[in-house]
Backbone as XML, in Angstrom:
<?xml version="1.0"?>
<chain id="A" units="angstrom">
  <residue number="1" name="UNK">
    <atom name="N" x="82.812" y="91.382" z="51.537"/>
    <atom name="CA" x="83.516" y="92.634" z="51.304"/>
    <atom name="C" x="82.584" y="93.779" z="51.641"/>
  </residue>
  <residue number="2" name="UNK">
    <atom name="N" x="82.825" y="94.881" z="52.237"/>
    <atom name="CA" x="82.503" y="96.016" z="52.680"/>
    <atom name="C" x="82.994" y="97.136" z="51.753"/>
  </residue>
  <residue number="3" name="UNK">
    <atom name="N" x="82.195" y="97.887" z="51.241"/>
    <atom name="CA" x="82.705" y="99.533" z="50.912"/>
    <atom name="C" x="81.488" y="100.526" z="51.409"/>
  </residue>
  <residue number="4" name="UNK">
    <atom name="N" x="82.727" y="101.341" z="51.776"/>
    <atom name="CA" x="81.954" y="102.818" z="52.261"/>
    <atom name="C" x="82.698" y="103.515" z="52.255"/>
  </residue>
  <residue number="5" name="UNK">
    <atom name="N" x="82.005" y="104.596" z="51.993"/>
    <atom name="CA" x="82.376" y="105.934" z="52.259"/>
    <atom name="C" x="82.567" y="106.654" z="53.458"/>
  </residue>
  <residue number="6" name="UNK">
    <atom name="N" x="83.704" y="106.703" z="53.605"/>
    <atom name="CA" x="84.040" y="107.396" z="55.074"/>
    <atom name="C" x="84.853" y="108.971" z="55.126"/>
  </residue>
  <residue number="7" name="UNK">
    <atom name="N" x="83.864" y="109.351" z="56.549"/>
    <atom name="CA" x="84.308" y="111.004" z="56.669"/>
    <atom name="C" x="84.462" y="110.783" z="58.003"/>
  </residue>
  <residue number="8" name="UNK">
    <atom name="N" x="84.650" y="110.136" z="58.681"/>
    <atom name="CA" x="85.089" y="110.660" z="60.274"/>
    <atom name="C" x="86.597" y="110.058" z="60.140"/>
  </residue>
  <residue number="9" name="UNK">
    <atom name="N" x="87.297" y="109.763" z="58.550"/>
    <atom name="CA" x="88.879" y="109.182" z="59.223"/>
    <atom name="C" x="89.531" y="110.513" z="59.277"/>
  </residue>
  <residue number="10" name="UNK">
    <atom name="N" x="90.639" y="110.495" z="59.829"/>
    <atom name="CA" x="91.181" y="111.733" z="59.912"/>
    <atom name="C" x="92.135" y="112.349" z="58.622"/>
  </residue>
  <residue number="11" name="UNK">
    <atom name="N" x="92.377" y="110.957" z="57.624"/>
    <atom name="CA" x="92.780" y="111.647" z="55.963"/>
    <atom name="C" x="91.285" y="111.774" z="54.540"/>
  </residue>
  <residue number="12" name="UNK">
    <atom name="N" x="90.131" y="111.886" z="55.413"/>
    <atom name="CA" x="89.191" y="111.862" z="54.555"/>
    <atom name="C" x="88.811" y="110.840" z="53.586"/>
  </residue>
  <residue number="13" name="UNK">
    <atom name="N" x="89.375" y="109.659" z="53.077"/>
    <atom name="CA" x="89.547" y="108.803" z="51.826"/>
    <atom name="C" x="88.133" y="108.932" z="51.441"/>
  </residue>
  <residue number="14" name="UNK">
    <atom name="N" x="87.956" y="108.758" z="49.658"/>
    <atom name="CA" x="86.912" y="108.631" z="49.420"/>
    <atom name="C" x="86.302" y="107.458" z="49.527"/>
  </residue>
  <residue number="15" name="UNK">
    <atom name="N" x="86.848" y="106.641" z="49.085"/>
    <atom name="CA" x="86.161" y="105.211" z="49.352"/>
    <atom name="C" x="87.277" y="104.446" z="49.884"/>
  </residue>
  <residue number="16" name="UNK">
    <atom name="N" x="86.843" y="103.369" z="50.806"/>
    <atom name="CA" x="87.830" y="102.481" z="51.380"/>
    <atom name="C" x="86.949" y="101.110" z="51.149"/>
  </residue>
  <residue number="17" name="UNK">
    <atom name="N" x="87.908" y="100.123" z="51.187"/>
    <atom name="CA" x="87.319" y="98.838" z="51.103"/>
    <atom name="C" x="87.606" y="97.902" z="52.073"/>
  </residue>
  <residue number="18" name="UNK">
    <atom name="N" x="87.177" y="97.484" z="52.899"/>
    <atom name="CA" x="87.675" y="96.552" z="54.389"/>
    <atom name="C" x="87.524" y="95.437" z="53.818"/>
  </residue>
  <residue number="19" name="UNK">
    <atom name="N" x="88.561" y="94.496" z="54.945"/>
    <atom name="CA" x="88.056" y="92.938" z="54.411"/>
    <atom name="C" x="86.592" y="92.208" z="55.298"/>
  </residue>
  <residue number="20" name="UNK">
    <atom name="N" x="86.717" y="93.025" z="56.396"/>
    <atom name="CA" x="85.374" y="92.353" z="57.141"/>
    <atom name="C" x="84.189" y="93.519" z="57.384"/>
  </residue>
  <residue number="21" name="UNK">
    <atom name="N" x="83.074" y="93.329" z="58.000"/>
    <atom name="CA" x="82.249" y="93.955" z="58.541"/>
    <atom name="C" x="82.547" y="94.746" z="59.798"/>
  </residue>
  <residue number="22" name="UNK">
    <atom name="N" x="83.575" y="93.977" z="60.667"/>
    <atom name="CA" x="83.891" y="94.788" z="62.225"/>
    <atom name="C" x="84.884" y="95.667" z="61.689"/>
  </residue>
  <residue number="23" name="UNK">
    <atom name="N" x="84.911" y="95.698" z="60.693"/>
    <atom name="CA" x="86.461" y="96.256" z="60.406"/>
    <atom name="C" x="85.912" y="98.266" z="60.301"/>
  </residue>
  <residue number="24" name="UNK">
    <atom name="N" x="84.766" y="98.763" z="60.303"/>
    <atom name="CA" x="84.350" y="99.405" z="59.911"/>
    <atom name="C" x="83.031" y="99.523" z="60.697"/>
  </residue>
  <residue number="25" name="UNK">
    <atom name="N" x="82.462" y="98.733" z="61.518"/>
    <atom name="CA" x="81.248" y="98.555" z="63.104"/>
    <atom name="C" x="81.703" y="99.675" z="64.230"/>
  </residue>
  <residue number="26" name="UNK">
    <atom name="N" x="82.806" y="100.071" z="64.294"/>
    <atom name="CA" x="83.204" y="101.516" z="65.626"/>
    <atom name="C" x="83.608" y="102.285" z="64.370"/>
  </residue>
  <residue number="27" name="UNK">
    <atom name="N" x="83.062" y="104.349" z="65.255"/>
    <atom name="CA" x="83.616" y="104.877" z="64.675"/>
    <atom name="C" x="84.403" y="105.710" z="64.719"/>
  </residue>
  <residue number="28" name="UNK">
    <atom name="N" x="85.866" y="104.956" z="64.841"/>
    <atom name="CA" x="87.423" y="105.987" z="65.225"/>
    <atom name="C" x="87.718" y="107.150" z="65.201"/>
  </residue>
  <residue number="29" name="UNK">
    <atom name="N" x="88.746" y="107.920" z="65.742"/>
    <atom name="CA" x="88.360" y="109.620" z="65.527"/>
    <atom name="C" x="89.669" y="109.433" z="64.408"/>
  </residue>
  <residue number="30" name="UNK">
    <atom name="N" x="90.242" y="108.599" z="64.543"/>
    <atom name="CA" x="91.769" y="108.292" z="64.082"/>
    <atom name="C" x="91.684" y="107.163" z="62.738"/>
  </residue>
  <residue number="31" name="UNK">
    <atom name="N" x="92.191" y="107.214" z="61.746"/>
    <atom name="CA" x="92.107" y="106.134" z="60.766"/>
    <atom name="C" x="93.150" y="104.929" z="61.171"/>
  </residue>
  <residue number="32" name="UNK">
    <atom name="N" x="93.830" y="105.650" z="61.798"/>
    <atom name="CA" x="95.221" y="104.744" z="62.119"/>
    <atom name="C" x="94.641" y="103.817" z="63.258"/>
  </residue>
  <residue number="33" name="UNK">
    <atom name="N" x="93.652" y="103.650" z="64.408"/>
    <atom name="CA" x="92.870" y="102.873" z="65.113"/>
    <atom name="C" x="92.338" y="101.563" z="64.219"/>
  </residue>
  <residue number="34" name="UNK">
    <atom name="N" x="92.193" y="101.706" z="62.879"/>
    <atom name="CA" x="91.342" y="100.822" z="62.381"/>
    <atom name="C" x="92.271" y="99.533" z="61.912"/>
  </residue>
  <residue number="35" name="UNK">
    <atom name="N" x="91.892" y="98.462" z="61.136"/>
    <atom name="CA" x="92.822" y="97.558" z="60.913"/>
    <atom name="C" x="92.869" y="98.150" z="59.415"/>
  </residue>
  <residue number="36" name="UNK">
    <atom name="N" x="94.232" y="98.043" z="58.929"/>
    <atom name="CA" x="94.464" y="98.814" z="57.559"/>
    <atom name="C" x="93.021" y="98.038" z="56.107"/>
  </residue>
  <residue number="37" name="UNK">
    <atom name="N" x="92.466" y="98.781" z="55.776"/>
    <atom name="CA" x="92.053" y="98.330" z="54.673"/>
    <atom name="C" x="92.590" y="97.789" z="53.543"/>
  </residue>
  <residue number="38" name="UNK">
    <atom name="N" x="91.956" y="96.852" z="52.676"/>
    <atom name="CA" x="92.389" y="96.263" z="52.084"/>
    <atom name="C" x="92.893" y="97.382" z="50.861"/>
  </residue>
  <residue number="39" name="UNK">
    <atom name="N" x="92.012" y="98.154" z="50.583"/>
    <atom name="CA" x="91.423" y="99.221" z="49.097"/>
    <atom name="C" x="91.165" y="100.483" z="49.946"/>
  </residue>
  <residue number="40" name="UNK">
    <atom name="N" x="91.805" y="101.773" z="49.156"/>
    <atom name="CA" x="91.622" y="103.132" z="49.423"/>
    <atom name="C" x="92.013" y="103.756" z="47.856"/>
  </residue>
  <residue number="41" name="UNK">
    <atom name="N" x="90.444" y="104.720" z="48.009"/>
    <atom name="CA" x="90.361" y="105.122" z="46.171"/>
    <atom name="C" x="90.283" y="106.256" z="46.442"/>
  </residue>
  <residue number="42" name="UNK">
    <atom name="N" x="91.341" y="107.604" z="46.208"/>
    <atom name="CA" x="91.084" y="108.854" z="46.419"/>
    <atom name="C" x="90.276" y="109.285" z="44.714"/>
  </residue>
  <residue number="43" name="UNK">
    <atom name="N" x="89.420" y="110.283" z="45.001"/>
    <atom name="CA" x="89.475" y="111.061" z="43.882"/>
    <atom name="C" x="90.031" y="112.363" z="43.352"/>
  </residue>
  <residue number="44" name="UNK">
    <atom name="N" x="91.068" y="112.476" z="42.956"/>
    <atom name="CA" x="91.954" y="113.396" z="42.448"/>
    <atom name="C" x="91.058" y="114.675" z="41.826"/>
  </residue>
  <residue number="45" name="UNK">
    <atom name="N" x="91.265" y="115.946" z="42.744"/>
    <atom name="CA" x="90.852" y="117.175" z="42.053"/>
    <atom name="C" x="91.619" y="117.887" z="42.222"/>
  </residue>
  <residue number="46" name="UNK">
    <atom name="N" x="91.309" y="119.350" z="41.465"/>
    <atom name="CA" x="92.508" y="120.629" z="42.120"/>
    <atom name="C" x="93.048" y="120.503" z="43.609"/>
  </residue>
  <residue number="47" name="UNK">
    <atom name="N" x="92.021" y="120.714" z="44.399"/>
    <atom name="CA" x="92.718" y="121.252" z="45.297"/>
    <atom name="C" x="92.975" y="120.171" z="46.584"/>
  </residue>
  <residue number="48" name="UNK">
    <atom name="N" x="93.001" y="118.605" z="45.536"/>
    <atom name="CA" x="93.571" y="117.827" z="46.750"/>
    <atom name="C" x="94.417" y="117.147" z="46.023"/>
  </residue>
  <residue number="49" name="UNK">
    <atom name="N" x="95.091" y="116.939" z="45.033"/>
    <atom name="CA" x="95.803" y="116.187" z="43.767"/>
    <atom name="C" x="97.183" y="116.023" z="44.949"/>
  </residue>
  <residue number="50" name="UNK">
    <atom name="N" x="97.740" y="117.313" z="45.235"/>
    <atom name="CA" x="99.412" y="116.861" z="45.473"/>
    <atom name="C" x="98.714" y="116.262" z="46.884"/>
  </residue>
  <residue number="51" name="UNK">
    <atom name="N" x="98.027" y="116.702" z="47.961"/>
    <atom name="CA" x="98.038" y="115.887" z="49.308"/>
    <atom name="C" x="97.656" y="114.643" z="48.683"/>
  </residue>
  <residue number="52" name="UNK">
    <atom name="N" x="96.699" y="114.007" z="48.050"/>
    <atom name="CA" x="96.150" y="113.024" z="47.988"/>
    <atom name="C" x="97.699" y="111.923" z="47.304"/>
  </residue>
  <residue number="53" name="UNK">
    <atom name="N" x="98.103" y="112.533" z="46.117"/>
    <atom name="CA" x="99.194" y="111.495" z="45.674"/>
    <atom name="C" x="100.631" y="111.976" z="46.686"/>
  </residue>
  <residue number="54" name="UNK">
    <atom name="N" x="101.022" y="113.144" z="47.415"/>
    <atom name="CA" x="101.872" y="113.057" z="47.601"/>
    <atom name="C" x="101.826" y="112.792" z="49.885"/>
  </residue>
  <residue number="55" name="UNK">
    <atom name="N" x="101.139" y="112.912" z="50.011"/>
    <atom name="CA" x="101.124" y="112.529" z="51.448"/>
    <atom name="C" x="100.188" y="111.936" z="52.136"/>
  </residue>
  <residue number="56" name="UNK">
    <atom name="N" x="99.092" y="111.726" z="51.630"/>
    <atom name="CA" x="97.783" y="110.734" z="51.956"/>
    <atom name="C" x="98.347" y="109.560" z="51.442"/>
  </residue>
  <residue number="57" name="UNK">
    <atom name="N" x="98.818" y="109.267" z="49.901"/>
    <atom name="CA" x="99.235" y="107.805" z="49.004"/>
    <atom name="C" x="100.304" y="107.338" z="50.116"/>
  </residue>
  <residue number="58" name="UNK">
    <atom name="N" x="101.366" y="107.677" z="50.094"/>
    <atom name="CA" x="102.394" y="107.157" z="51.370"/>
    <atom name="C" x="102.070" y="106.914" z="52.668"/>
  </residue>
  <residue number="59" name="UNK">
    <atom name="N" x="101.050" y="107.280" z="53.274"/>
    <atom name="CA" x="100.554" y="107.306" z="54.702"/>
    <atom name="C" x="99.845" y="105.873" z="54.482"/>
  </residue>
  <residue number="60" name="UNK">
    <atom name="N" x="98.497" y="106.097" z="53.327"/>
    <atom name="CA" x="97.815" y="104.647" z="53.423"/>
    <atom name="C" x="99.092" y="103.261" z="53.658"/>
  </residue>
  <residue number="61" name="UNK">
    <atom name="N" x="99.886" y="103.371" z="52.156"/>
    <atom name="CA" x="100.956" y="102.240" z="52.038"/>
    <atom name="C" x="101.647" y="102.062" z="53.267"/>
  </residue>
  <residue number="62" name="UNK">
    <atom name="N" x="101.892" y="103.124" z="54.077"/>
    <atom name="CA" x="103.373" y="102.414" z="55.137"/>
    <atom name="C" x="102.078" y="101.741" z="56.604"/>
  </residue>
  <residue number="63" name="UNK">
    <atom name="N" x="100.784" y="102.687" z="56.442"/>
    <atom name="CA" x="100.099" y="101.787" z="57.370"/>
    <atom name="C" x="99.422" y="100.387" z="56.774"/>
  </residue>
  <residue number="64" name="UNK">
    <atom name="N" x="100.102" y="99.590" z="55.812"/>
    <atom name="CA" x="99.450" y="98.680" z="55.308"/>
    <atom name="C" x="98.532" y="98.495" z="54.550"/>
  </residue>
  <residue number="65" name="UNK">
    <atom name="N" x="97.866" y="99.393" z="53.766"/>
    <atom name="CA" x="97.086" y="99.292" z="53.090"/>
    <atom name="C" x="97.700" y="98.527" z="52.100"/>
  </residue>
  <residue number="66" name="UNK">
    <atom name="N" x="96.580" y="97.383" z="51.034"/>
    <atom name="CA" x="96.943" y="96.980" z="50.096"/>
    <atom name="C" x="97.424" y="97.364" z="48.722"/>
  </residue>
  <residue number="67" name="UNK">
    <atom name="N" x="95.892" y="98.274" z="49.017"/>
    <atom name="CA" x="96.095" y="98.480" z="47.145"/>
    <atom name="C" x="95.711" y="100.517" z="47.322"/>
  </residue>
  <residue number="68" name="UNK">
    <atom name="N" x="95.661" y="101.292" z="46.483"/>
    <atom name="CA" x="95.754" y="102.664" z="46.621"/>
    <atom name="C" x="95.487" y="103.055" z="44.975"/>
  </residue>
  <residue number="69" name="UNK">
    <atom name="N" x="94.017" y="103.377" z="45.046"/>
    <atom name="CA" x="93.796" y="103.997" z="43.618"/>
    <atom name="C" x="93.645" y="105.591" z="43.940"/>
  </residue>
  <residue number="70" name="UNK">
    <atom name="N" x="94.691" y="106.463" z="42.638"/>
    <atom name="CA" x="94.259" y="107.388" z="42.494"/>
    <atom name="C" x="93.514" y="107.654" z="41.188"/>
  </residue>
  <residue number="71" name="UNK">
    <atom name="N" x="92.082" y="107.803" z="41.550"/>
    <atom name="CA" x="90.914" y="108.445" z="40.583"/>
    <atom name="C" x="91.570" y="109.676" z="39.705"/>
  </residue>
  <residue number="72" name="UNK">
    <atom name="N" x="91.910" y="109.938" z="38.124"/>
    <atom name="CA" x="91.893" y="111.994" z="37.917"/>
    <atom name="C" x="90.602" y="111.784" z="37.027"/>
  </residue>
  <residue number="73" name="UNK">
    <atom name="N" x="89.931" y="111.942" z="37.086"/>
    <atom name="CA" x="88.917" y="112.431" z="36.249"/>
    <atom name="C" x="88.950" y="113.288" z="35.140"/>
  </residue>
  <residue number="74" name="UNK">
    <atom name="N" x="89.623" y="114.018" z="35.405"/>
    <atom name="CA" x="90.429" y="115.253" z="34.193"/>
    <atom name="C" x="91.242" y="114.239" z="33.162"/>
  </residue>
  <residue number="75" name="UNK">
    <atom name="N" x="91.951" y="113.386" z="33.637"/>
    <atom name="CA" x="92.583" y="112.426" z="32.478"/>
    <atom name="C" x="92.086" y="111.072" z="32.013"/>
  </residue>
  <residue number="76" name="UNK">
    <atom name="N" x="90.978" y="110.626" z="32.914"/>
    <atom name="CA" x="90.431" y="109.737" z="32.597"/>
    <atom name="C" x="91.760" y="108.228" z="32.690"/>
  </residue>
  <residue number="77" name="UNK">
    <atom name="N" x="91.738" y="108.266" z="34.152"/>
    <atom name="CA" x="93.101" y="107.118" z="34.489"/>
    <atom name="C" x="93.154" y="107.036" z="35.821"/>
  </residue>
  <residue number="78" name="UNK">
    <atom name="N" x="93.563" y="106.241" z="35.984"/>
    <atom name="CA" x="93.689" y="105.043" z="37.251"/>
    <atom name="C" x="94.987" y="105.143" z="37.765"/>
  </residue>
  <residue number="79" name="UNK">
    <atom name="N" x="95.709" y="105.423" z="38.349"/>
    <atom name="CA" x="97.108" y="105.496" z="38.822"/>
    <atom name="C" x="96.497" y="104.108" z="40.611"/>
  </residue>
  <residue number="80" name="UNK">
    <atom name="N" x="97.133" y="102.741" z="40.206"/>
    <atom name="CA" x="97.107" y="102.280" z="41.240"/>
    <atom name="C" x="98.494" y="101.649" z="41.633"/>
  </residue>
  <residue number="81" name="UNK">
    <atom name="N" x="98.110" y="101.925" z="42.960"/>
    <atom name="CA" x="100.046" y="101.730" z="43.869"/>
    <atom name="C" x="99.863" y="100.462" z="44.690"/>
  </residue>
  <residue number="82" name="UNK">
    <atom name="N" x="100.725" y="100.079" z="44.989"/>
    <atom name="CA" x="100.953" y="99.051" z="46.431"/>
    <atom name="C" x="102.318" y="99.197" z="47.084"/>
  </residue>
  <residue number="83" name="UNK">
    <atom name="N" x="102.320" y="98.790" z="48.137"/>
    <atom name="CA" x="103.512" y="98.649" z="49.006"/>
    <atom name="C" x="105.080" y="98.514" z="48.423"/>
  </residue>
  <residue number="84" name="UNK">
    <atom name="N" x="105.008" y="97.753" z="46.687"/>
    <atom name="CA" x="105.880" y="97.228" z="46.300"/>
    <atom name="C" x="105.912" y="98.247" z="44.997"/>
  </residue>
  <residue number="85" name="UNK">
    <atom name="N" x="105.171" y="99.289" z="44.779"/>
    <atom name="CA" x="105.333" y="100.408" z="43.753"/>
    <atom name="C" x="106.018" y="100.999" z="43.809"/>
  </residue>
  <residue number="86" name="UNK">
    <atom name="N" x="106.920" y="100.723" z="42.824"/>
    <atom name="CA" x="107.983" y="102.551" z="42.810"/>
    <atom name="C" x="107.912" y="103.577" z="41.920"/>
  </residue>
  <residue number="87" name="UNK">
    <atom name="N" x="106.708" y="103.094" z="40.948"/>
    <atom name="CA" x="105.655" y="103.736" z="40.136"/>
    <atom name="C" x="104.558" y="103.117" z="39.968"/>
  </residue>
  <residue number="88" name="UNK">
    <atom name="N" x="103.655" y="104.261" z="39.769"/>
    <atom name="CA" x="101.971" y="103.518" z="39.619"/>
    <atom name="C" x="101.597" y="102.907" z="38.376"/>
  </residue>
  <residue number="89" name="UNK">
    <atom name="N" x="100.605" y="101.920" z="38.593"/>
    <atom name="CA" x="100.236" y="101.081" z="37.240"/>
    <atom name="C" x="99.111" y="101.959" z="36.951"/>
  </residue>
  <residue number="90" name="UNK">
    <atom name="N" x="99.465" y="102.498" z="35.825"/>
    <atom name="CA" x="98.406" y="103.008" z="35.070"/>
    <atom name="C" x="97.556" y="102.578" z="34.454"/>
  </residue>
  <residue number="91" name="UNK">
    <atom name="N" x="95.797" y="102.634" z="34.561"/>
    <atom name="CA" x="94.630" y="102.102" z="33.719"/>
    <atom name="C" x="93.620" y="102.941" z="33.327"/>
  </residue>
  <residue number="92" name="UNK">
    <atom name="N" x="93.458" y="102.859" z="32.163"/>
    <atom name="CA" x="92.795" y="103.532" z="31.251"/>
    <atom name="C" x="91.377" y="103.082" z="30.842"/>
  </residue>
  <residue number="93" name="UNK">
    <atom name="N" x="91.511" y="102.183" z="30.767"/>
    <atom name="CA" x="90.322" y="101.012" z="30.303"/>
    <atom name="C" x="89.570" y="100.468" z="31.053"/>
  </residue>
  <residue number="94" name="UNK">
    <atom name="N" x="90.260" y="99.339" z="32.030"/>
    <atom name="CA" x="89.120" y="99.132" z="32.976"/>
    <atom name="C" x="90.590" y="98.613" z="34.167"/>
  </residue>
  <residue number="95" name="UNK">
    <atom name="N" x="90.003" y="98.115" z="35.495"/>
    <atom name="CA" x="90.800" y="97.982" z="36.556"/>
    <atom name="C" x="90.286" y="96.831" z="37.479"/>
  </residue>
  <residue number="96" name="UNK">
    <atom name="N" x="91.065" y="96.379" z="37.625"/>
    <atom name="CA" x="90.430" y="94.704" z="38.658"/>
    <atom name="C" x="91.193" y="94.454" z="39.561"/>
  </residue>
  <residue number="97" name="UNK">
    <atom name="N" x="90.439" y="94.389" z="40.983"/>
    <atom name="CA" x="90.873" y="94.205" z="42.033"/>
    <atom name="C" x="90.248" y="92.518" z="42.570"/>
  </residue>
  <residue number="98" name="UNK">
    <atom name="N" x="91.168" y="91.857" z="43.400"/>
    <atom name="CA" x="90.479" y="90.825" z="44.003"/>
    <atom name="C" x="90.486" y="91.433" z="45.382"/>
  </residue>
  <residue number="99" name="UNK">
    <atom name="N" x="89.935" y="91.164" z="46.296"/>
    <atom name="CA" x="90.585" y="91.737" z="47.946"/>
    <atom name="C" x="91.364" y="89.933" z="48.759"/>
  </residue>
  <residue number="100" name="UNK">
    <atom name="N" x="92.283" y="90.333" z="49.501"/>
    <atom name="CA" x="92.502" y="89.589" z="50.282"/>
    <atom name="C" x="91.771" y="88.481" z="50.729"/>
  </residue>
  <residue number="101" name="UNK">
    <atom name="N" x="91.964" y="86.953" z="50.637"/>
    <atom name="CA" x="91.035" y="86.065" z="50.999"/>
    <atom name="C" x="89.443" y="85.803" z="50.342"/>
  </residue>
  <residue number="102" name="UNK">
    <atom name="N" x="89.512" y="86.215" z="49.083"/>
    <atom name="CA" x="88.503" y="86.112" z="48.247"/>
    <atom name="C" x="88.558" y="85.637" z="46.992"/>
  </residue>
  <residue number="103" name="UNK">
    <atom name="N" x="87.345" y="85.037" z="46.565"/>
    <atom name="CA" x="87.478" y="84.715" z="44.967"/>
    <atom name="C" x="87.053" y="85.773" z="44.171"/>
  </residue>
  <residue number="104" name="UNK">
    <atom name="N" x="86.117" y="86.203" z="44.409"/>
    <atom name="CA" x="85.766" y="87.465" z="43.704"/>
    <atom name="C" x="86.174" y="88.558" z="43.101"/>
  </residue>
  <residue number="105" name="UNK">
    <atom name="N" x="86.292" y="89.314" z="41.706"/>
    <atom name="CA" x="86.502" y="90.720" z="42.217"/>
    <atom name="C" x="85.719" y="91.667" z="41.211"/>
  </residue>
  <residue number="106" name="UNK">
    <atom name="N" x="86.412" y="92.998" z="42.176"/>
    <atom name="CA" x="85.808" y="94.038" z="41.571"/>
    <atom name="C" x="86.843" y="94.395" z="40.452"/>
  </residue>
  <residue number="107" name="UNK">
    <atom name="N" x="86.000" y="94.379" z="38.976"/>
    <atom name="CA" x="86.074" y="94.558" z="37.737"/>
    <atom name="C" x="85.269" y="96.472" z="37.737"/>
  </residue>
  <residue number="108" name="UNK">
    <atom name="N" x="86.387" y="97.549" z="37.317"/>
    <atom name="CA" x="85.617" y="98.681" z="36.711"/>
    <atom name="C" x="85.988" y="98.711" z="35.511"/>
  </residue>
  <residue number="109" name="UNK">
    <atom name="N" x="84.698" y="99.318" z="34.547"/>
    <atom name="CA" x="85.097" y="99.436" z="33.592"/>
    <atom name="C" x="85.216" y="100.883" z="33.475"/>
  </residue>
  <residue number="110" name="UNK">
    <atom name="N" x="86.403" y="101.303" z="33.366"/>
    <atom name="CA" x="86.749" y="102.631" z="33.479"/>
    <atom name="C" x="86.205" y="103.688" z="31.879"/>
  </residue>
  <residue number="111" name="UNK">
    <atom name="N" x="86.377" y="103.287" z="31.015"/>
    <atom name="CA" x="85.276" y="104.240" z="30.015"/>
    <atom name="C" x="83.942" y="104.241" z="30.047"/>
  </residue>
  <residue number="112" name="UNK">
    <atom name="N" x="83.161" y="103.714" z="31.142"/>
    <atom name="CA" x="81.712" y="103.898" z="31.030"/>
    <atom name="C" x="81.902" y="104.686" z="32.350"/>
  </residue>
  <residue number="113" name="UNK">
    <atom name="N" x="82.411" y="104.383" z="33.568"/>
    <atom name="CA" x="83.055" y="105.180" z="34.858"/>
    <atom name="C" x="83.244" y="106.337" z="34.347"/>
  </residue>
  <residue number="114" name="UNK">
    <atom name="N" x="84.335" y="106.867" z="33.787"/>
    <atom name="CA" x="84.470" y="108.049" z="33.251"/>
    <atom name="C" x="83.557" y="108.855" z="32.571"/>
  </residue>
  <residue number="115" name="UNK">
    <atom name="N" x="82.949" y="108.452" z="31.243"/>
    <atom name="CA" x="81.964" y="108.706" z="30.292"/>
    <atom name="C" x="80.924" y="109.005" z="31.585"/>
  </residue>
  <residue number="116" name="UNK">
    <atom name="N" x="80.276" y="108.358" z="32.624"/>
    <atom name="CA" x="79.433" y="108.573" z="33.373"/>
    <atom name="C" x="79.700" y="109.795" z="34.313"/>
  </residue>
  <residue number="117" name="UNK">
    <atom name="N" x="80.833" y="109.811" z="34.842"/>
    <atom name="CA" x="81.156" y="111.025" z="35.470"/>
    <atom name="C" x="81.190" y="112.580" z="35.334"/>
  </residue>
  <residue number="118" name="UNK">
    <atom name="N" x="81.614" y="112.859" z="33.743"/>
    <atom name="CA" x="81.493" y="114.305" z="33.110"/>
    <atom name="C" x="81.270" y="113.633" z="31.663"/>
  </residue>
  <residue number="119" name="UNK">
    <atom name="N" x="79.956" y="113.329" z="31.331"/>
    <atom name="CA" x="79.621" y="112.961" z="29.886"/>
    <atom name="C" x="80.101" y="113.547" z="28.483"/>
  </residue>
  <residue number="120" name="UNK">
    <atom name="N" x="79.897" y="114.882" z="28.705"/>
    <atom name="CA" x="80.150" y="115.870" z="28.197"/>
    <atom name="C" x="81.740" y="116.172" z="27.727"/>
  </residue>
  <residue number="121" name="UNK">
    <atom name="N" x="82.558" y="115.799" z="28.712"/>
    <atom name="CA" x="84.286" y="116.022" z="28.495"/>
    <atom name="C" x="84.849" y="114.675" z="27.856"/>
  </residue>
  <residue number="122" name="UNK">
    <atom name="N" x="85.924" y="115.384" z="27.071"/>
    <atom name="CA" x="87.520" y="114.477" z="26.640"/>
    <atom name="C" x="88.440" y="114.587" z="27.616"/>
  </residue>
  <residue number="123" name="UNK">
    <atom name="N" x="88.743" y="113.230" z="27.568"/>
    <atom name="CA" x="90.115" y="113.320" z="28.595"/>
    <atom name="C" x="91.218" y="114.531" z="28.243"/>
  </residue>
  <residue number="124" name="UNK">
    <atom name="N" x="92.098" y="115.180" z="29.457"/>
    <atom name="CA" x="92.721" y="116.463" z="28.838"/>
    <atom name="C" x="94.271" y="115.097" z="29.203"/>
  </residue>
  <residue number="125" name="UNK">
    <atom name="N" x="94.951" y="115.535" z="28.145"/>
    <atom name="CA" x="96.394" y="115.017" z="28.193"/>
    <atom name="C" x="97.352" y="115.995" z="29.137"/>
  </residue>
  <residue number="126" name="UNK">
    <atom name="N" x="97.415" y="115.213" z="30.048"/>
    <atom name="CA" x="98.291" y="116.088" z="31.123"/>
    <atom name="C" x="99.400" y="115.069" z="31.792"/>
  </residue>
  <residue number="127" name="UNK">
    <atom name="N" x="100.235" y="115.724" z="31.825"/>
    <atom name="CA" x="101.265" y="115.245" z="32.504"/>
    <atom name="C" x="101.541" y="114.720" z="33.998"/>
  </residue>
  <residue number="128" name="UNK">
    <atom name="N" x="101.826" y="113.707" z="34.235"/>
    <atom name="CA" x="101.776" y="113.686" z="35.884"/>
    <atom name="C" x="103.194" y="113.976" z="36.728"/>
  </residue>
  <residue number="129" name="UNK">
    <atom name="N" x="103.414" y="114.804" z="37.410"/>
    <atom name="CA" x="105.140" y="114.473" z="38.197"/>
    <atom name="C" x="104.020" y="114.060" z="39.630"/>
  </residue>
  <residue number="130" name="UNK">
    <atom name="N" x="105.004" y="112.822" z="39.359"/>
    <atom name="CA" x="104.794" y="112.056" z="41.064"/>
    <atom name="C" x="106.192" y="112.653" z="41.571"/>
  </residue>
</chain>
């Protein structure tokens, strides 16, 4: 499994997760060139919240992406989608992914994730309209 951080796709994602090494070896001007990733984790802030859940989230899914976490940090939650979502599974606690063709997975534990991110803050109770 591969993760990186990529800035030359043309929707920015913060982290993506490929299933191979070539999958991510050229570097496209276009995201849509690549073979869809398995994992794409935006992180939700002001001033990317509606593109990120409302026209980046649909773009990953219809080009195949598997799985689609949206990060809020402000609420301390996990909103993850797939192809077959007609609402997001919400996680609070922690979040586990296997990728495609693997035994493995990635286990977060989302209150030390969070707690690590803005130590200092409580989650704010906010409402989401998808």
């Amino acid at each position: 499994m591969t993760y990186a951080c990529c800035t030359a796709l043309t929707h920015h994602n913060d982290v993506l997760g490929a299933c191979s090494p070539r999958a991510l070896s050229s570097s496209p001007n276009d995201w849509r060139q690549l073979a869809p990733p398995a994992l794409v984790i935006e992180i939700l802030s002001p001033s990317t919240r509606n593109t990120d859940r409302h026209r980046k989230r649909p773009a990953y899914l219809a080009h195949g992406v598997c799985d689609v976490w949206l990060v809020d940090i402000d609420t301390h939650t996990v909103e993850r989608w797939t192809a077959q979502s007609e609402f997001p599974q919400l996680h609070t606690t922690t979040i586990a992914w296997v990728p495609p063709d693997e035994e493995s997975s990635l286990v977060v534990d989302l209150e030390v994730l969070f707690k690590n991110a803005r130590p200092d803050e409580q989650p704010r109770n906010e409402e989401h309209i998808l």
